[in-house]
C-alpha positions as CSV (number, residue, x, y, z in Angstrom):
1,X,-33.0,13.2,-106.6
2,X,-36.8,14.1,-107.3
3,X,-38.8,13.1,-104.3
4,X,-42.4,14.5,-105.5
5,X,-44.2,16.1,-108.3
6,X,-47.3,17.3,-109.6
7,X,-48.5,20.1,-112.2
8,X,-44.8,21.8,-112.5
9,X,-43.9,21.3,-109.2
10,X,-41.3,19.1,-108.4
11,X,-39.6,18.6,-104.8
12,X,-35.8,17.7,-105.0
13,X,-33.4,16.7,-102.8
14,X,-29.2,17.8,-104.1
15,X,-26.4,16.7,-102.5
16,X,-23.2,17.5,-105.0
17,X,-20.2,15.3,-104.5
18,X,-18.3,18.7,-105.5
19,X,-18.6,20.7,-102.4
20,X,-21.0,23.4,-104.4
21,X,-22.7,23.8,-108.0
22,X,-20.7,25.2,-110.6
23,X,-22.2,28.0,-112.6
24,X,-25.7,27.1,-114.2
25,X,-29.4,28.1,-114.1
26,X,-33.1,27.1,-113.9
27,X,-36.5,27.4,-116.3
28,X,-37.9,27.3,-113.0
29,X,-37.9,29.0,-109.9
30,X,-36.9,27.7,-107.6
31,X,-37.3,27.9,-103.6
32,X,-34.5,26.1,-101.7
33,X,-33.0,25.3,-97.5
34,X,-29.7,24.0,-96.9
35,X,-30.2,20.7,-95.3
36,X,-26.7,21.4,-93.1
37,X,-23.5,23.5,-93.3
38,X,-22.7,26.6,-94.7
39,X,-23.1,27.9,-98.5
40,X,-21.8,30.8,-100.0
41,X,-23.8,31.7,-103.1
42,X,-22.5,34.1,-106.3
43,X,-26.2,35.2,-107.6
44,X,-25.8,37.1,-110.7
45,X,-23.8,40.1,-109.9
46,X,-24.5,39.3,-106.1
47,X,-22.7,37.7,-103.3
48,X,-24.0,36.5,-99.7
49,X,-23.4,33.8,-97.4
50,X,-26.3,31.4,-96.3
51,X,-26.7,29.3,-92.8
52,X,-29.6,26.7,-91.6
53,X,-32.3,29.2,-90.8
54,X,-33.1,30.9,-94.6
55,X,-35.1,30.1,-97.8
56,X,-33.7,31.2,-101.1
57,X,-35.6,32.3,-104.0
58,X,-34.0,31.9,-107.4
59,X,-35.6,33.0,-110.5
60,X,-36.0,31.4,-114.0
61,X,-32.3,32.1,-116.0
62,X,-30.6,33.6,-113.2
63,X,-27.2,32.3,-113.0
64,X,-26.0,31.3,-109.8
65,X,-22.9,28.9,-108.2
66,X,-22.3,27.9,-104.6
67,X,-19.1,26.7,-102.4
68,X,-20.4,24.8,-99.3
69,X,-18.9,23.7,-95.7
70,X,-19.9,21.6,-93.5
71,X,-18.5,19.3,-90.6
72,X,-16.3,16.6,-91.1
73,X,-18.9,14.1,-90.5
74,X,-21.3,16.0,-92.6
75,X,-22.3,15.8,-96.2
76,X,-24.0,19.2,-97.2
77,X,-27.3,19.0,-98.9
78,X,-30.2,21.1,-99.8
79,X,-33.8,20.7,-100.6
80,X,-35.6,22.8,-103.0
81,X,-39.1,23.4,-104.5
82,X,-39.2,23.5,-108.5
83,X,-42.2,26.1,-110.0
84,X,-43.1,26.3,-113.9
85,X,-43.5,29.9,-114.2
86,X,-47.0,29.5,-115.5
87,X,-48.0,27.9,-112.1
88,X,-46.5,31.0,-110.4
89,X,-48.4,33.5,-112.6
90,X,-51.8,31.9,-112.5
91,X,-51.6,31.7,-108.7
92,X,-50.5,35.3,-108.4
93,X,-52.5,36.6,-111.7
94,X,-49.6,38.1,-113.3
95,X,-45.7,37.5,-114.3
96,X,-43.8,37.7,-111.3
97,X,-40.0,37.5,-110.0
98,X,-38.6,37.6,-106.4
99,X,-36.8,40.9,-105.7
100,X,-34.6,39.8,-103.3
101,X,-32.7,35.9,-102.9
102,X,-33.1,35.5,-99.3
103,X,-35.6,35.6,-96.6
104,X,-35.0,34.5,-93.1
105,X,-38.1,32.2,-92.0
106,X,-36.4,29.1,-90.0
107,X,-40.3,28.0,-89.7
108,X,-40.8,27.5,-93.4
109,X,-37.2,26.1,-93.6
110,X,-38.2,23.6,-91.6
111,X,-41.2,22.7,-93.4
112,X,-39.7,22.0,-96.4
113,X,-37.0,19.9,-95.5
114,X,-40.0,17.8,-93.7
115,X,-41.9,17.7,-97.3
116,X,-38.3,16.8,-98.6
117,X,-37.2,14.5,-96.1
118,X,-40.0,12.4,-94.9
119,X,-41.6,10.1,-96.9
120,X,-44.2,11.0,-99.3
121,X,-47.9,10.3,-98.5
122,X,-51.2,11.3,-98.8
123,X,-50.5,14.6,-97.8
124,X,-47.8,15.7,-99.7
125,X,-49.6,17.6,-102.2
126,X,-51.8,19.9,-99.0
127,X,-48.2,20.4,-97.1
128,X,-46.6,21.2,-100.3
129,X,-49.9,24.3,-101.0
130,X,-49.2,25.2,-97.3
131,X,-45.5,25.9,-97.5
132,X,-46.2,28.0,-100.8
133,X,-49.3,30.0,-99.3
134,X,-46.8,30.9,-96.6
135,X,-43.8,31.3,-98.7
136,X,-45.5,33.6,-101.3
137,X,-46.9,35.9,-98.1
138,X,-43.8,36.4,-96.5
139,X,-41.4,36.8,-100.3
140,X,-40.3,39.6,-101.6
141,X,-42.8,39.3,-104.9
142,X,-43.4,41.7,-107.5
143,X,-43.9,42.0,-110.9
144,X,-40.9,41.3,-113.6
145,X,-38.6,44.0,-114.1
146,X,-36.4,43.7,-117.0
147,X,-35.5,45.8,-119.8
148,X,-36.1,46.2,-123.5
149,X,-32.8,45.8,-124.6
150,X,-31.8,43.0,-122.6
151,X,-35.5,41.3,-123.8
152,X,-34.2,42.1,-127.6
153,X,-30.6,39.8,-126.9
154,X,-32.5,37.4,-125.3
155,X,-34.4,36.8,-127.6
156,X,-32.0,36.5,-130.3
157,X,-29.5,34.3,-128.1
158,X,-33.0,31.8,-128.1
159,X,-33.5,31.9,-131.4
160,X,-29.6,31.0,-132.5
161,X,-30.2,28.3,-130.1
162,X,-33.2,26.9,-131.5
163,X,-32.2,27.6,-135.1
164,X,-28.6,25.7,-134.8
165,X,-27.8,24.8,-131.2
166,X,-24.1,23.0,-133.0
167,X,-23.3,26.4,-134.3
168,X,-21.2,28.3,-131.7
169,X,-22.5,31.5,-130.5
170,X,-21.1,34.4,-132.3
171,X,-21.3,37.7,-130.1
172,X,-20.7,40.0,-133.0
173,X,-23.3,38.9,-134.6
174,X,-25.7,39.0,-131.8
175,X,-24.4,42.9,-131.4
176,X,-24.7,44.0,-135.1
177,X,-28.4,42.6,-134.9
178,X,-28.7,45.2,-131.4
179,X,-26.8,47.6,-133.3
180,X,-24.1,47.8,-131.1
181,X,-20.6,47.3,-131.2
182,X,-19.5,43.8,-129.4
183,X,-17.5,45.4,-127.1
184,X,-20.8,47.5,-125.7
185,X,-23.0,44.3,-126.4
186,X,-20.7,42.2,-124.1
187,X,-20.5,45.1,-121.4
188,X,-24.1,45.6,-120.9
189,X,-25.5,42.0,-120.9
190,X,-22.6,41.2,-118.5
191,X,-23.8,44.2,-115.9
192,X,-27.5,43.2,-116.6
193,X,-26.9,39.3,-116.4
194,X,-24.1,38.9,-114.3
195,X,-22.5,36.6,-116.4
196,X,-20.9,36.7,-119.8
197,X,-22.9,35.6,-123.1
198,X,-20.4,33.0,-124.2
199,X,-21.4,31.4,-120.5
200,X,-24.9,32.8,-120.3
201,X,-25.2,30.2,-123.5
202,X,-23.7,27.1,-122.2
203,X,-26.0,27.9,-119.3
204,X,-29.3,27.8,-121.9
205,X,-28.0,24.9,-123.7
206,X,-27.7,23.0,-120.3
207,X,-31.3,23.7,-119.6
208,X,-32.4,22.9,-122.8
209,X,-30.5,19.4,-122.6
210,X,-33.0,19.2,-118.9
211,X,-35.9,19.5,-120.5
212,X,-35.1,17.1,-123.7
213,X,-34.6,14.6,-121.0
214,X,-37.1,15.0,-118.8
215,X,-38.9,14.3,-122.1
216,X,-37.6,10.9,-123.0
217,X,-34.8,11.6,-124.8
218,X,-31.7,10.0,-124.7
219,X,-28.3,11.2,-123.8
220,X,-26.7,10.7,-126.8
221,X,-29.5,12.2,-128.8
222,X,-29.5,15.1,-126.4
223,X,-25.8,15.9,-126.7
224,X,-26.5,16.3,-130.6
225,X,-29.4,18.0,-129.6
226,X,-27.8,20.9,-127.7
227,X,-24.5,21.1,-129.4
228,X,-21.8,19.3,-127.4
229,X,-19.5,17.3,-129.4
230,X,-20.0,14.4,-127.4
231,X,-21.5,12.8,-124.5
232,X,-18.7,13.1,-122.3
233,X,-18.6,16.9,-122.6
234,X,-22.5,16.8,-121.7
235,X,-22.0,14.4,-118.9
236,X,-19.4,16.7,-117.0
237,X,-21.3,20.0,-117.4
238,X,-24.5,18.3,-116.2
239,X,-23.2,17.1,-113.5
240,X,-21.2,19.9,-112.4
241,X,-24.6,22.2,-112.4
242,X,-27.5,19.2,-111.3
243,X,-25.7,17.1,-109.1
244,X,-26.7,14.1,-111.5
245,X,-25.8,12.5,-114.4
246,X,-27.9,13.0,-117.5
247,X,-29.1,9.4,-117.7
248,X,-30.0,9.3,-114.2
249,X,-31.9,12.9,-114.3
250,X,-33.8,11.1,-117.4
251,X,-34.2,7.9,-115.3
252,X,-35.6,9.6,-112.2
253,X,-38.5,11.7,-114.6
254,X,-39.7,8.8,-116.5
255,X,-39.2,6.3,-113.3
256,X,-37.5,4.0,-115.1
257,X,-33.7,2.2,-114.7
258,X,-30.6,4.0,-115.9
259,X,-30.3,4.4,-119.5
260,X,-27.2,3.8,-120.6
261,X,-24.2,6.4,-120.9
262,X,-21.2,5.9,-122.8
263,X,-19.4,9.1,-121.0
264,X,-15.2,7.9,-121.8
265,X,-13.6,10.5,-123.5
């Protein structure tokens, strides 16, 4: 649920009915507490286990999924802090990335589950600058690191998706254009990703479907949109990543009612 925004930042509350998030990844970064309980996070090619007293920092496209516990009369939650990338680099000056997921600060935890979970006043907006001077002082910040190759695929993974989302993704092809074989193709973007291209797709399709909504567009033009063959397919990966159907995700960004989903298989 989006609780504030203002000039690609949003403030969100998560609470998945799942007991984690299943594979899936941001435009965004994205700073985030755990309201309660216990999450263990797979980060890319990374594993760790989180409590009540860190921040994590997630990057834009990195892949990540989470199991959570919590006690039986618990229901675990987490808030998090949405950045557009260009808010990040004109505050810092240049393109940035966290080089590390987690920092332990239980002070700037607690801040932002007040932003979160209080209501929203006058002073959001000031509270909200506060917790990212602080968080931005204390990160592990530095400029992006990534490498020519995996900037090439990336590319080209994009531009199959903007050229004919419908069209399944064809790793050979994406490996002749590298001039590798698919085997090596699949290999490296695996190590450098963490995840596999056939997934690291669904993953960009999933965001694309995000930002078509947050647009205006409706779910059934969406699903065409991105490639699914129907709405019900887009409904259950949505909602397995965001927590949150893709009419209400559209609902909550234009503040308006539910639009209608027709989601029966």
């Amino acid at each position: 649920m989006r609780i504030w925004a203002q000039e690609g930042i949003e403030v969100f509350v998560s609470a998945p009915t799942s007991g984690g998030f299943a594979r899936h990844s941001h435009d965004e970064f994205v700073i985030s507490a755990n309201v309660c309980g216990v999450e263990q996070v797979r980060l890319d090619r990374r594993r760790f286990t989180l409590g009540t007293d860190e921040l994590t920092l997630y990057n834009p496209g990195e892949v990540q999924s989470c199991k959570t516990s919590v006690n039986d009369d618990e229901r675990w939650s987490c808030a998090s802090i949405y950045l557009d990338p260009d808010v990040v680099s004109r505050r810092l000056g240049y393109d940035a990335e966290f080089h590390a997921p987690v920092v332990t600060a239980p002070q700037l935890r607690a801040q932002l589950l007040q932003i979160a979970l209080a209501p929203t006043d006058a002073s959001t907006p000031h509270r909200v600058e506060q917790l990212l001077y602080s968080v931005f002082g204390v990160a592990p910040l530095g400029r992006t690191e990534t490498s020519l190759e995996l900037e090439r695929a990336e590319a080209w993974l994009f531009g199959a998706i903007a050229q004919d989302p419908v069209e399944p993704l064809r790793v050979a092809d994406v490996a002749a254009h590298l001039g590798w074989t698919r085997e090596t193709f699949t290999r490296r973007f695996t190590e450098t990703t963490g995840t596999p291209p056939y997934a690291w797709h669904l993953q960009a399709r999933l965001r694309k479907a995000r930002r078509l909504l947050s647009e205006g567009r409706a779910p059934s033009e969406v699903t065409t949109a991105v490639g699914f063959v129907d709405q019900a397919h887009l409904h259950k990966h949505f909602q397995a990543v965001y927590a949150t159907t893709p009419g209400q995700f559209r609902a909550t960004h234009l503040g308006s009612e539910v639009y209608p989903e027709n989601h029966a298989e």
